[in-house]
N, C-alpha and C positions, 0 to 999 in steps of 0.2 A: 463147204468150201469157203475159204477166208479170200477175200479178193483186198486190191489197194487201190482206189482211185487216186491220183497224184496230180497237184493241180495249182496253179497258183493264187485261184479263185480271189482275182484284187480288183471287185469284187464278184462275191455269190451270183448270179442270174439266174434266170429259169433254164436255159440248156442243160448248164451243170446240175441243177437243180433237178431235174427230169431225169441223166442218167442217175443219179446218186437213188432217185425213189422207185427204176429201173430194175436198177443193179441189186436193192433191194429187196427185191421179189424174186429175185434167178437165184440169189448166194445166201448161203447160210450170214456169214458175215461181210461188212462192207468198211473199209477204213477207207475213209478221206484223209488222202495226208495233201496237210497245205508245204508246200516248200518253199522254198525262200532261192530264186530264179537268180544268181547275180546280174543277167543280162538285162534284167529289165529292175534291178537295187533301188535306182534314179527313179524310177517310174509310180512305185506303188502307190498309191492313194493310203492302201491299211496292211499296219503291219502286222506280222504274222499271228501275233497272239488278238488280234482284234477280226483277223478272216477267222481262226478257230474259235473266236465265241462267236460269229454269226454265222456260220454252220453251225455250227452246235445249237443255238438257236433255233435255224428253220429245220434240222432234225429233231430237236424237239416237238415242234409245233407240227410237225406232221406224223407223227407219232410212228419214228423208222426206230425201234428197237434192237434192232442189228447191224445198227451204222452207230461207229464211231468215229469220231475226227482227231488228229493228232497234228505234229506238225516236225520235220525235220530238215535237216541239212545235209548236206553232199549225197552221194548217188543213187539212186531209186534202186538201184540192186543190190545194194548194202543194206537201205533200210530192210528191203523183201528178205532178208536171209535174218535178219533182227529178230523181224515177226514171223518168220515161217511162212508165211505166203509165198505163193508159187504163180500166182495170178495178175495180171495189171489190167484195169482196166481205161477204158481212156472213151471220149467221147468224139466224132466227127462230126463235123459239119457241110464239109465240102471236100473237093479231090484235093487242095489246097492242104489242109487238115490229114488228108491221108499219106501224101508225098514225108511230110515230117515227121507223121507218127509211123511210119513206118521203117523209118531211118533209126529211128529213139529204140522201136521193138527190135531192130535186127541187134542194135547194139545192146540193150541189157540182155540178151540171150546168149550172147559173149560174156558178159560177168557176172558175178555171186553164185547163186541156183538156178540160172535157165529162165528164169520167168516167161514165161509165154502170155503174152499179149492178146486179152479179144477187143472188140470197138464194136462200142453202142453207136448206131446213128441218131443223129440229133434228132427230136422230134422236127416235121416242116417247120412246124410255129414256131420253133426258135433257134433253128439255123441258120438265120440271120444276125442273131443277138452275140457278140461280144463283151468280154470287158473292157475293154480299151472303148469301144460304143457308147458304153450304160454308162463310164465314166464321165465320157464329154458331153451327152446332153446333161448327165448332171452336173455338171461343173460351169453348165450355161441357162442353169434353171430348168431343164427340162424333166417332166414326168418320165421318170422311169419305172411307176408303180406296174405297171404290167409286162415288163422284163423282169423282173427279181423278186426274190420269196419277201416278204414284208420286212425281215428282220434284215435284211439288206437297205430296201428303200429308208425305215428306220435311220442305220448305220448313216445311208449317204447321207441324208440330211441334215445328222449331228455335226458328222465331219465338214459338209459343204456350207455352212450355216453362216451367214455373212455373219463378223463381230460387229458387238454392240459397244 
């Protein structure tokens, strides 16, 4: 079975990190598609083609040979009818987390091919973690090496790196 995680991952963590070596293990095939959120445009820290090489990255380095990352625009049930997938997968964290993703699944069910929706819950350890979170302590010098796969922390640091 070909599933699609869909995600803005600006950036990678370990929660997402955790479903993606999850999802992994359950489905034949695993795409991470990064997409490009208008609502949060202003906000990103890394743009789309810099989250798909650091996924691509920590799937490499964890050696998930049935996960691949891509990256698209407009509606997640256009992409799924693209690829044939029939699947979405999504991560929670909180009821918080459920109230929207559940909104998101009733409405792609309404367009393309049906997609049917399951949700992985976060591991405890890191349903607390965001990216909006992992951004601000690093955008104020703080360690975020134990939220995020390496090739993230990497990332931030390039990107956060005071000029010389």
């Amino acid at each position: 079975m070909h599933v699609v995680y869909p995600g803005s991952f600006d950036p990678l963590h370990n929660g997402h990190f955790d479903v993606i070596q999850r999802a992994s293990r359950l489905f034949d095939r695993v795409t991470v598609a990064v997409l490009e959120n208008p609502s949060k445009r202003h906000v990103w820290l890394f743009t789309p083609e810099e989250r798909v090489a650091i996924i691509r990255r920590a799937v490499l380095e964890a050696r998930l040979p049935n996960v691949e990352v891509d990256t698209f625009h407009g509606l997640l049930a256009e992409y799924m009818r693209r690829l044939g997938a029939r699947v979405i997968v999504k991560g929670l964290r909180a009821v918080s987390d459920y109230e929207n993703e559940l909104q998101m699944a009733h409405l792609n069910r309404q367009l393309g091919n049906r997609p049917e929706t399951l949700f992985i819950m976060a591991a405890t350890r890191w349903s607390f973690v965001s990216s909006t979170m992992v951004k601000e302590i690093a955008r104020f010098g703080g360690d975020v090496s134990k939220l995020v796969p390496p090739a993230t922390a990497e990332a931030l640091r390039a990107k956060l790196a005071p000029a010389e």
